[in-house]
MITOR-353185 format. One record per residue: residue number from 0; residue in one letter; chain; x, y, z of N, C-alpha, C, O in turn. Coordinates in pm, 1 decimal. Layout:
N
<lumkol seq="NUM" type="a" mol="A" n_x="X" n_y="Y" n_z="Z" ca_x="X" ca_y="Y" ca_z="Z" c_x="X" c_y="Y" c_z="Z" o_x="X" o_y="Y" o_z="Z"/>
...
***
This chain:
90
<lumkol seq="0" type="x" mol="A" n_x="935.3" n_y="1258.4" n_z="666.4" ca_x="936.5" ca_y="1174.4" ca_z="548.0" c_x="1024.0" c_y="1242.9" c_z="443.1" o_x="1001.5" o_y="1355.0" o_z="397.5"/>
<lumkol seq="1" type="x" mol="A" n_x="1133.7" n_y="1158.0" n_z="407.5" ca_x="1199.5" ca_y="1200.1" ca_z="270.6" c_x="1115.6" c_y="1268.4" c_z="127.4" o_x="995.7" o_y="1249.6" o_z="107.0"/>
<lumkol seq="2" type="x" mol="A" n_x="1191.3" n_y="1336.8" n_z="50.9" ca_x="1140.0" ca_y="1372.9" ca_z="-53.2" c_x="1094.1" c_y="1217.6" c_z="-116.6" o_x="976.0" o_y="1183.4" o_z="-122.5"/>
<lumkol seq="3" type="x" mol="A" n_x="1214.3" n_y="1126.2" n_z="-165.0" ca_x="1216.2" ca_y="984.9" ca_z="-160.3" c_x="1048.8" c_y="903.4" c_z="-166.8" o_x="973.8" o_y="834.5" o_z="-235.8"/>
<lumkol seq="4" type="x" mol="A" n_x="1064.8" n_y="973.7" n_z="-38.6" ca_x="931.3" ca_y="849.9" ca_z="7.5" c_x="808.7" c_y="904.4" c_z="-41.7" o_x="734.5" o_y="831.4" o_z="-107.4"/>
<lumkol seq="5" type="x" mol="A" n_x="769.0" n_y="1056.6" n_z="-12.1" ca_x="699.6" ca_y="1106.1" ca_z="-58.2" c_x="687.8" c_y="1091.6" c_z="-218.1" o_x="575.7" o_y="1091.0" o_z="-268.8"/>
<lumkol seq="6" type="x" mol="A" n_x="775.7" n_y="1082.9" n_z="-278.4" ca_x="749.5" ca_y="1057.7" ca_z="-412.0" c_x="675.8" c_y="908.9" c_z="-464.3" o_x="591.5" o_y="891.7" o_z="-552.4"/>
<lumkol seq="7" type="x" mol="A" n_x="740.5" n_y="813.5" n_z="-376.4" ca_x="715.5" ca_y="659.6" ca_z="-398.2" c_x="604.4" c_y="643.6" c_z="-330.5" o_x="552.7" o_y="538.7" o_z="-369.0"/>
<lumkol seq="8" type="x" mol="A" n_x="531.0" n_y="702.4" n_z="-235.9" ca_x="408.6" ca_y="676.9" ca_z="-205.8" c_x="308.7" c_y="742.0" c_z="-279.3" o_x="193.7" o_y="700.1" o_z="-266.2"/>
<lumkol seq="9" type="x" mol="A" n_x="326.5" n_y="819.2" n_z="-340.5" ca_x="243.8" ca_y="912.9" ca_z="-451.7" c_x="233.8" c_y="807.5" c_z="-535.3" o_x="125.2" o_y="752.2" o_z="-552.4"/>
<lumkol seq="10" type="x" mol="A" n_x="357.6" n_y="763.3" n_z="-603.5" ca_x="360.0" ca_y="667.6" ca_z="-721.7" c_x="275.7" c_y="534.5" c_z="-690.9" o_x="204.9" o_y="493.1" o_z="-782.6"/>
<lumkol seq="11" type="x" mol="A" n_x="277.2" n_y="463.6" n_z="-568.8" ca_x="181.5" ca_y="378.1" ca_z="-535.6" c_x="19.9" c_y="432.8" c_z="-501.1" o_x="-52.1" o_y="335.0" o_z="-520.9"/>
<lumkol seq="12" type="x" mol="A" n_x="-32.0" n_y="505.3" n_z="-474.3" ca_x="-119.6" ca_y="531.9" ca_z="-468.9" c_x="-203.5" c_y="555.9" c_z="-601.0" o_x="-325.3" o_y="542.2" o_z="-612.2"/>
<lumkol seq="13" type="x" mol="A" n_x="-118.2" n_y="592.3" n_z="-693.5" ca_x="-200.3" ca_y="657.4" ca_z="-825.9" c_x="-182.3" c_y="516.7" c_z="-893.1" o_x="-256.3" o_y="495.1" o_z="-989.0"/>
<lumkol seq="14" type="x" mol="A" n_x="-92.1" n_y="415.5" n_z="-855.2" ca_x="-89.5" ca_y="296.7" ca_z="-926.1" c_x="-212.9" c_y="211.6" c_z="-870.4" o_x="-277.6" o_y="145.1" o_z="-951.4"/>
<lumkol seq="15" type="x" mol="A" n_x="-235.5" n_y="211.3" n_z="-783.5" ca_x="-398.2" ca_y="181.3" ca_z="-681.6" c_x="-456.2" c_y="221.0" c_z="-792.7" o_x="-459.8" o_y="152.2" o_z="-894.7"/>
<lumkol seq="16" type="x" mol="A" n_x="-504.6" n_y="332.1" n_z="-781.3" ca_x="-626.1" ca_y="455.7" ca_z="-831.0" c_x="-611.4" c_y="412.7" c_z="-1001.3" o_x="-701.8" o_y="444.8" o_z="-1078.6"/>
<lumkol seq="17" type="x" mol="A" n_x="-535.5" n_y="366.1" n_z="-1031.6" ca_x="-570.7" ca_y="358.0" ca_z="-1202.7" c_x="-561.5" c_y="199.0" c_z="-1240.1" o_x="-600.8" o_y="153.3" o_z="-1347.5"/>
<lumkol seq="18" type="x" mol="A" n_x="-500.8" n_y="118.3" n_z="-1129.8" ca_x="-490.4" ca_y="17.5" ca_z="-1160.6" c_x="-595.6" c_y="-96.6" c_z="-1124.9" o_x="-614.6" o_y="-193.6" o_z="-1198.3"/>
<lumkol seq="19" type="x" mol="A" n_x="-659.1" n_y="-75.6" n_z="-1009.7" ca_x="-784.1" ca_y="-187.6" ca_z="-930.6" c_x="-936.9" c_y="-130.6" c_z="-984.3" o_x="-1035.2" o_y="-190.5" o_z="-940.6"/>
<lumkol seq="20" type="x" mol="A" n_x="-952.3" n_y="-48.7" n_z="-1051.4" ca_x="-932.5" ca_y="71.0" ca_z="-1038.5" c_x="-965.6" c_y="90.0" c_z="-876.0" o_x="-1020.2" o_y="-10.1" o_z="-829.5"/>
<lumkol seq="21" type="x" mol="A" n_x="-941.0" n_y="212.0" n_z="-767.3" ca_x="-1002.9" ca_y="256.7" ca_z="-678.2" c_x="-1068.6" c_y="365.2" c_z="-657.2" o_x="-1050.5" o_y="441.0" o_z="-752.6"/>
<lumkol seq="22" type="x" mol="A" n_x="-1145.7" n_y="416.3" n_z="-567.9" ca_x="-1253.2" ca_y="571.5" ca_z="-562.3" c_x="-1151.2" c_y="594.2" c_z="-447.7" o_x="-1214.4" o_y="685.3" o_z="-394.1"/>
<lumkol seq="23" type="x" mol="A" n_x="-1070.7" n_y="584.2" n_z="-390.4" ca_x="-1031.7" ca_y="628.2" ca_z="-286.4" c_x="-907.8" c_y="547.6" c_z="-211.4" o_x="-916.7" o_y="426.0" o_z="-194.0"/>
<lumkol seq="24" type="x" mol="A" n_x="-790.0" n_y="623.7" n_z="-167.3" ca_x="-677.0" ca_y="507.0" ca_z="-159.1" c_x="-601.9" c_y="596.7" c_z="-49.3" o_x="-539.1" o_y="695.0" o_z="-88.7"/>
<lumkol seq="25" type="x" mol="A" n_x="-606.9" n_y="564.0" n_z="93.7" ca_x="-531.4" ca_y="659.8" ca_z="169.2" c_x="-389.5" c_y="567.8" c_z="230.3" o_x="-382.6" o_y="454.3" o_z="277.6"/>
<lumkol seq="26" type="x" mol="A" n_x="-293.4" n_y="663.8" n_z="207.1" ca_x="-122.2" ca_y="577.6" ca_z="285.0" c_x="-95.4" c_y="670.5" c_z="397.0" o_x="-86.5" o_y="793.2" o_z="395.2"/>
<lumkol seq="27" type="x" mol="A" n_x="-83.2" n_y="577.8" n_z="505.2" ca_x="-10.2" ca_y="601.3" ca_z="598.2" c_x="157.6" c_y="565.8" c_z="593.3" o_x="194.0" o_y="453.7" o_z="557.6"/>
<lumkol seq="28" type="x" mol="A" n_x="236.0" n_y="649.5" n_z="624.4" ca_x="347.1" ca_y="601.3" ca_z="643.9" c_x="407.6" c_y="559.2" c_z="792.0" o_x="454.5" o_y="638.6" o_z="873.5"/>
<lumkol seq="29" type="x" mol="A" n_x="395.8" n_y="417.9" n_z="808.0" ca_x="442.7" ca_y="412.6" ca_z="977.4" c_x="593.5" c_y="416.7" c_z="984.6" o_x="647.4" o_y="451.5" o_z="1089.7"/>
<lumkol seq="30" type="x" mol="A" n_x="682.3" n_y="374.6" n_z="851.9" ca_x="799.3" ca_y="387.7" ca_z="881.0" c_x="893.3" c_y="398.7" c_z="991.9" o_x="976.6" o_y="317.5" o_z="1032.1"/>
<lumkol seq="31" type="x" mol="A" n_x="849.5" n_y="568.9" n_z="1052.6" ca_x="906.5" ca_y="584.0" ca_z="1193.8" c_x="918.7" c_y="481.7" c_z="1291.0" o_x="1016.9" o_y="461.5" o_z="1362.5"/>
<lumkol seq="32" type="x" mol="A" n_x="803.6" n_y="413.5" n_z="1288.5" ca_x="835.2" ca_y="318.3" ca_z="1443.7" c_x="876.1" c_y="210.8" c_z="1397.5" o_x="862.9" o_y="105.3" o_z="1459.5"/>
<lumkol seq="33" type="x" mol="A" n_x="935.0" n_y="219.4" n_z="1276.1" ca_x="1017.8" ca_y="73.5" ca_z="1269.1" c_x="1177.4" c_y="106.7" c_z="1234.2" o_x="1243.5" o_y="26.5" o_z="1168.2"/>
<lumkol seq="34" type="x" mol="A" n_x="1231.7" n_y="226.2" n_z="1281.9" ca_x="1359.8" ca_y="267.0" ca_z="1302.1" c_x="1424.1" c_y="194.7" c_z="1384.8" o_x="1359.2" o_y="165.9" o_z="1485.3"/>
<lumkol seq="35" type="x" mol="A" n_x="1560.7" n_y="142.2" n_z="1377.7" ca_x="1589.2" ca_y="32.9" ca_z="1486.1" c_x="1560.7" c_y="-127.8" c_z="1435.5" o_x="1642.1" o_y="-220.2" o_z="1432.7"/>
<lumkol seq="36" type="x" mol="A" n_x="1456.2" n_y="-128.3" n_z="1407.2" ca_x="1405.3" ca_y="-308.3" ca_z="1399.8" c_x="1453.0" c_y="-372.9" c_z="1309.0" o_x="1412.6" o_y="-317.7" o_z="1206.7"/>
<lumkol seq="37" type="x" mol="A" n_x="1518.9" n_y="-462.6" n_z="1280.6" ca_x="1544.1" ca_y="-561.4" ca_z="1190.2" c_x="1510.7" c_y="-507.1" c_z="1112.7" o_x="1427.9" o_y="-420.4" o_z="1140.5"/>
<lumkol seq="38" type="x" mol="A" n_x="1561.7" n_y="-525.9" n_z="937.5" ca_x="1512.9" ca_y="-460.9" ca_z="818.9" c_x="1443.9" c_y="-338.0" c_z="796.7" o_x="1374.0" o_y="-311.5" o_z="698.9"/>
<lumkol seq="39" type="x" mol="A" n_x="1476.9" n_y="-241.4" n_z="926.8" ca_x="1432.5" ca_y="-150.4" ca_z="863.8" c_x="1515.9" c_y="-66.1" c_z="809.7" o_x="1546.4" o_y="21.8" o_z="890.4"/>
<lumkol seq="40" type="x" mol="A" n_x="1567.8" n_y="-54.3" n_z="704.5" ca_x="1627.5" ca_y="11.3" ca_z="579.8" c_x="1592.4" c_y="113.6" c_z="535.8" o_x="1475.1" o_y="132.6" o_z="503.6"/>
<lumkol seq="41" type="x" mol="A" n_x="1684.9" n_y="202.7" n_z="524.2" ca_x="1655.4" ca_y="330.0" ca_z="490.3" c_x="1609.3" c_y="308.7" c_z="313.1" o_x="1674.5" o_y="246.5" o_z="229.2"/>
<lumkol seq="42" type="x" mol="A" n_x="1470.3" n_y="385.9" n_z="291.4" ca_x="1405.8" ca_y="350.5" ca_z="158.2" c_x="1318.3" c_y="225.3" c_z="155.5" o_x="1262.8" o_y="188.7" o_z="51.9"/>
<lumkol seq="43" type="x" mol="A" n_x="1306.4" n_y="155.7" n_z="280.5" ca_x="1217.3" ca_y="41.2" ca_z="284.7" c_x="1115.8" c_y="129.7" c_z="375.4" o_x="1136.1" o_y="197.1" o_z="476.4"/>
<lumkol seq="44" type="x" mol="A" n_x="976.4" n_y="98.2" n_z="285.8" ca_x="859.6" ca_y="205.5" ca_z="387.7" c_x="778.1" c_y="31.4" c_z="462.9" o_x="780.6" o_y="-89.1" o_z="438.0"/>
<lumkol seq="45" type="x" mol="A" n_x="713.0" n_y="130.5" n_z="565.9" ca_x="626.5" ca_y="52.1" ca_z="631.2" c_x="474.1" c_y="128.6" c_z="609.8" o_x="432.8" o_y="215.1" o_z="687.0"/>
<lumkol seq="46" type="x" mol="A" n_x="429.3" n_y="99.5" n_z="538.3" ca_x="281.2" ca_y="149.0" ca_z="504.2" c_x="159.4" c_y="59.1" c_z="559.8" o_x="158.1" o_y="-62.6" o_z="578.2"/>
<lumkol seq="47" type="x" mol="A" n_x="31.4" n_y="178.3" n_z="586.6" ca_x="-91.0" ca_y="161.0" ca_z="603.0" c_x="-134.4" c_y="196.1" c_z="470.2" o_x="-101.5" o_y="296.4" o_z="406.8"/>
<lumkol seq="48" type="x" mol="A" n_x="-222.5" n_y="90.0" n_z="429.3" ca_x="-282.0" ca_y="125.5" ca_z="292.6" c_x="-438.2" c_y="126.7" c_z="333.4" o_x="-459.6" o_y="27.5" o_z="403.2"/>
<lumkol seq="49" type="x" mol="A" n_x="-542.3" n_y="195.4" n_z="316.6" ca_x="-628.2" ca_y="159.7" ca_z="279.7" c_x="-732.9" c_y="206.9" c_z="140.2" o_x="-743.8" o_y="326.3" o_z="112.1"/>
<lumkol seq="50" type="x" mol="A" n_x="-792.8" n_y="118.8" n_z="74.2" ca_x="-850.3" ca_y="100.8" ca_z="11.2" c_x="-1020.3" c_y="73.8" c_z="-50.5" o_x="-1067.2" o_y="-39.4" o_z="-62.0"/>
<lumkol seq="51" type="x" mol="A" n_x="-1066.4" n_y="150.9" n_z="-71.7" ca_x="-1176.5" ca_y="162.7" ca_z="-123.7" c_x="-1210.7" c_y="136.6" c_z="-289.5" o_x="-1160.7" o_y="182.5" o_z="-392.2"/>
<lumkol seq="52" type="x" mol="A" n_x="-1316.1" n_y="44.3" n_z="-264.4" ca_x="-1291.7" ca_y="6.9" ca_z="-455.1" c_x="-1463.3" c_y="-68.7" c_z="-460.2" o_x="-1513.1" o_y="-145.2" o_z="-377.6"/>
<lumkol seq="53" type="x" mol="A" n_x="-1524.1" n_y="-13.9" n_z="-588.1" ca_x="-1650.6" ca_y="-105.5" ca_z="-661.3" c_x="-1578.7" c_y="-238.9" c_z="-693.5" o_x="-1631.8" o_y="-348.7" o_z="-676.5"/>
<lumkol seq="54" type="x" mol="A" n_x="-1500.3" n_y="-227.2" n_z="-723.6" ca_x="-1411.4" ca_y="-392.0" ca_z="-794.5" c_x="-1455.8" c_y="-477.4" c_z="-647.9" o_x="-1559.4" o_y="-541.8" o_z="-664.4"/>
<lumkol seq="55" type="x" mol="A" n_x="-1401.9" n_y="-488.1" n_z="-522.0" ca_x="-1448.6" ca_y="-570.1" ca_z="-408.8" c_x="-1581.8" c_y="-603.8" c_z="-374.1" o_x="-1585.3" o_y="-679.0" o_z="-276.6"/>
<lumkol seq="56" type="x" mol="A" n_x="-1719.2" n_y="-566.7" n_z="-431.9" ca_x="-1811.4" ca_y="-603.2" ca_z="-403.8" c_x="-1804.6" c_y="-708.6" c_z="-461.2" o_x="-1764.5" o_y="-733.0" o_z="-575.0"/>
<lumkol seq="57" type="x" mol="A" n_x="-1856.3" n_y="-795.4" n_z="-358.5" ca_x="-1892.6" ca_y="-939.8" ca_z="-372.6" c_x="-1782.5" c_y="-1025.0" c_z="-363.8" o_x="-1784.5" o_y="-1139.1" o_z="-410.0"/>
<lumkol seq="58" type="x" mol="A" n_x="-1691.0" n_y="-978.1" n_z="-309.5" ca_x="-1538.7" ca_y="-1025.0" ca_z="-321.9" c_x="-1502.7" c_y="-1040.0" c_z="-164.9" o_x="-1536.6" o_y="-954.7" o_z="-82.8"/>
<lumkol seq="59" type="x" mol="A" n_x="-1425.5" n_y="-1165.2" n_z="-129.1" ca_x="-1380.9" ca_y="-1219.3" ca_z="7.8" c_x="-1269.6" c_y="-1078.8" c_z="68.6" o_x="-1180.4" o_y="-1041.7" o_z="-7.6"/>
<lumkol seq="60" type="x" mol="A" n_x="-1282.0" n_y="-1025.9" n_z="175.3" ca_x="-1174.6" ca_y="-1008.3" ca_z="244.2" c_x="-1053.0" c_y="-1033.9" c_z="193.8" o_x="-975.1" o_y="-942.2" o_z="168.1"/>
<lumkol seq="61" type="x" mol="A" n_x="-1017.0" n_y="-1188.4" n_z="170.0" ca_x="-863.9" ca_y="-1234.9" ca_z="162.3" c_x="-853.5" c_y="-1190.5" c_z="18.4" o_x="-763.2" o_y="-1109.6" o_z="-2.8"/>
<lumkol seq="62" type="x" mol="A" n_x="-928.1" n_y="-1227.0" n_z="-86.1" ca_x="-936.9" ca_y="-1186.3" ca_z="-241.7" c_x="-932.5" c_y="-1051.7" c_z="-254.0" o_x="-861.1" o_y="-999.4" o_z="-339.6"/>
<lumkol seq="63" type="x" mol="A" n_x="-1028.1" n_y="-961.8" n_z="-147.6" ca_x="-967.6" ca_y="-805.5" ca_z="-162.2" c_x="-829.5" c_y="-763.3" c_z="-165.1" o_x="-771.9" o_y="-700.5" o_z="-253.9"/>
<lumkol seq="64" type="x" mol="A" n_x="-789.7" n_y="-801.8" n_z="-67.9" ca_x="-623.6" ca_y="-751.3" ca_z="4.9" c_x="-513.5" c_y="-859.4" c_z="-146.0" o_x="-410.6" o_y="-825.3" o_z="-204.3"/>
<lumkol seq="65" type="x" mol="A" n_x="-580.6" n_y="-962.1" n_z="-157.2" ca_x="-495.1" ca_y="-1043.0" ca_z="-319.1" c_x="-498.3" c_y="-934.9" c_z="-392.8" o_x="-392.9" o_y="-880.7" o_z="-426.1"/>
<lumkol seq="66" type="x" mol="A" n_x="-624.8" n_y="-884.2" n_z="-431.6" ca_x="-599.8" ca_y="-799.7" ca_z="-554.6" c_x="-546.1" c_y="-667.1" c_z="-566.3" o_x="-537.8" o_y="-607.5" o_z="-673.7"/>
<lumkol seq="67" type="x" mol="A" n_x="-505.8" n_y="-616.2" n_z="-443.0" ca_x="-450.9" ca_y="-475.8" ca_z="-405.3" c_x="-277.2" c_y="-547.4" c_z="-402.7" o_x="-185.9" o_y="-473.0" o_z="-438.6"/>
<lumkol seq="68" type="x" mol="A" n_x="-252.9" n_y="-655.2" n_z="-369.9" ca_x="-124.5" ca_y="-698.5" ca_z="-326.6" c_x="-44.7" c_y="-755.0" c_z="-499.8" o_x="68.9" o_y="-785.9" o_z="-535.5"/>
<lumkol seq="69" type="x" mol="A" n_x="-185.2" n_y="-743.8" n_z="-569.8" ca_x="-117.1" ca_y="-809.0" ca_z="-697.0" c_x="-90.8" c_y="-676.6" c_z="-801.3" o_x="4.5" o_y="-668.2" o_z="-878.7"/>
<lumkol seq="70" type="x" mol="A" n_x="-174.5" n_y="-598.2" n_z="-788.1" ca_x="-95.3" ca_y="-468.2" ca_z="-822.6" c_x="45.9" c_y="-386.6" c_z="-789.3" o_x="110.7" o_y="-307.1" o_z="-857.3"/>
<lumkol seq="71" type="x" mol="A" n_x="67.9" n_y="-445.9" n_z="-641.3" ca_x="184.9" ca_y="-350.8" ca_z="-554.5" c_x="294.4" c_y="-556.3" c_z="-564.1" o_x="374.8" o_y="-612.5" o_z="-489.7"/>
<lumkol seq="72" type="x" mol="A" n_x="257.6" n_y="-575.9" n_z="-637.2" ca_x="371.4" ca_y="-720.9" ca_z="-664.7" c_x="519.5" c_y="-662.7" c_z="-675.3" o_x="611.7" o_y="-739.4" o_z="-647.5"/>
<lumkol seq="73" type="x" mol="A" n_x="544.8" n_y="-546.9" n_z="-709.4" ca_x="664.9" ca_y="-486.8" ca_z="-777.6" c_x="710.1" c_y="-425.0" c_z="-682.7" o_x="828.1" o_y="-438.6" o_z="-650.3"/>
<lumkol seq="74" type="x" mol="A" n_x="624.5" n_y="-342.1" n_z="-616.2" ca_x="666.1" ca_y="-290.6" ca_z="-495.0" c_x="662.6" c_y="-358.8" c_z="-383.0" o_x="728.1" o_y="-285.8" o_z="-308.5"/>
<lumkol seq="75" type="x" mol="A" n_x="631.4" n_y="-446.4" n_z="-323.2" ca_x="640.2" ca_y="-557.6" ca_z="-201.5" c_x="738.9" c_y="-598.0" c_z="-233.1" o_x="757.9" o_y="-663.0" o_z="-335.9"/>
<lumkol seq="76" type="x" mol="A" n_x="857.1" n_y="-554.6" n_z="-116.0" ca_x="992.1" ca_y="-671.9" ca_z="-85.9" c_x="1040.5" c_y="-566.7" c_z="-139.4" o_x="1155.8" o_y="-547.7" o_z="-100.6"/>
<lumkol seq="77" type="x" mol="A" n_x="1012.9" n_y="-509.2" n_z="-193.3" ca_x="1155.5" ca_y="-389.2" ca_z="-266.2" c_x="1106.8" c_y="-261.5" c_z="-185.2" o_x="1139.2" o_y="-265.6" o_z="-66.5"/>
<lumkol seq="78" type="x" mol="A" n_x="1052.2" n_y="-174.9" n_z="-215.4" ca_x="1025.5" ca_y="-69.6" ca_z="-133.5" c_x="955.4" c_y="-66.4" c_z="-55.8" o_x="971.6" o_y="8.7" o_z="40.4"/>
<lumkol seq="79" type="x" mol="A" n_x="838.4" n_y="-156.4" n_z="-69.4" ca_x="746.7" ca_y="-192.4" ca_z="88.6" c_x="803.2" c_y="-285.7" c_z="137.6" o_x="821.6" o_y="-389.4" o_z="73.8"/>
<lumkol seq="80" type="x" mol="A" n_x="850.6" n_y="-266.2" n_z="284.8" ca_x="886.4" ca_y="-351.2" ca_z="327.3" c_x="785.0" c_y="-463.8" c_z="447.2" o_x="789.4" o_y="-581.9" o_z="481.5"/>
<lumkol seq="81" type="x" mol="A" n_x="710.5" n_y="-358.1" n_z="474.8" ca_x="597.4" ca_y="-383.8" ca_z="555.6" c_x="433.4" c_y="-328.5" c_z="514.9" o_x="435.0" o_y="-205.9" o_z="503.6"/>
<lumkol seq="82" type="x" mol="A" n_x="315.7" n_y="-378.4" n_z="494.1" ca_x="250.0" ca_y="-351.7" ca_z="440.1" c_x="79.3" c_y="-419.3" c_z="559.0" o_x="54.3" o_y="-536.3" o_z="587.9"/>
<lumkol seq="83" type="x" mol="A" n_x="18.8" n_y="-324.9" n_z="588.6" ca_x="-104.4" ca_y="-385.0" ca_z="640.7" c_x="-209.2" c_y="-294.2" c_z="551.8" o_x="-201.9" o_y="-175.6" o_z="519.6"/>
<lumkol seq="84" type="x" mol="A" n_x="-311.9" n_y="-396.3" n_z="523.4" ca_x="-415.6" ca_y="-328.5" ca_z="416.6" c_x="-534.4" c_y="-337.2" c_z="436.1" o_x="-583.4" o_y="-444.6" o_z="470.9"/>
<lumkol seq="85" type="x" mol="A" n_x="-619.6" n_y="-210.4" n_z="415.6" ca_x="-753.5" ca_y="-215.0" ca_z="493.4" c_x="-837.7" c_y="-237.5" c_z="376.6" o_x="-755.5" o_y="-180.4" o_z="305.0"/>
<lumkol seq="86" type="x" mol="A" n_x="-919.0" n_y="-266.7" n_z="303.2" ca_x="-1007.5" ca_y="-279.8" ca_z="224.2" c_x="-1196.7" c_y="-210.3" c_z="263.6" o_x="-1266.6" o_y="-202.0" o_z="364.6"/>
<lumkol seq="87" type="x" mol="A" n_x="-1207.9" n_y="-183.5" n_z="154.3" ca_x="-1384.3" ca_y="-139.1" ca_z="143.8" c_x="-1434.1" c_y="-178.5" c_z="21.9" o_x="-1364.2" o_y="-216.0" o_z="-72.2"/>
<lumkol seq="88" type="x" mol="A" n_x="-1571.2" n_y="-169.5" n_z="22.1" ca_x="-1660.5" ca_y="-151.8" ca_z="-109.1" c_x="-1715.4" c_y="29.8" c_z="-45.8" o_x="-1727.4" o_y="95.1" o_z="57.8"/>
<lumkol seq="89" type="x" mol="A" n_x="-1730.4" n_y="38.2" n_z="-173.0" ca_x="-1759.6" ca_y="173.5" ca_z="-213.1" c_x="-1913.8" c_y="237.8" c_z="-123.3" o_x="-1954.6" o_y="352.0" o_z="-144.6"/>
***
């Protein structure tokens, strides 16, 4: 992983952690196995997000992964290029 990426996944994670707010926010970077494939662009990450948050109790599945996706609005399509997201309650 680039310095790059490492930096921009830091920056999304702490944007998680202060923004939904979350207790806990782990990134995977799959990047690698999408070397080769269509759009995969150097500086476009392919991330595992998952997410842990009090905010999702009582909250749908699909409304979880909305409200993690409406924080990272800025980053989807620009630096995430690929994104699968795991959700919890606390």
């Amino acid at each position: 992983m680039t310095n790059a990426a490492t930096t921009a996944i830091e920056a999304i994670k702490q944007k998680i952690i202060d923004d939904l707010p979350a207790s806990s926010v782990e990134i995977e970077d799959d990047s690698w196995k999408h070397v080769g494939h269509a759009g995969a662009m150097p500086g476009n990450l392919h991330l595992t997000i998952t997410v842990v948050s009090d905010q999702f109790n009582g909250v749908s599945l699909i409304d979880q992964h909305r409200m993690v996706q409406q924080v990272l609005k800025d980053e989807i399509g620009t630096i995430i290029h690929a994104l699968i997201l795991k959700t919890k309650t606390a």
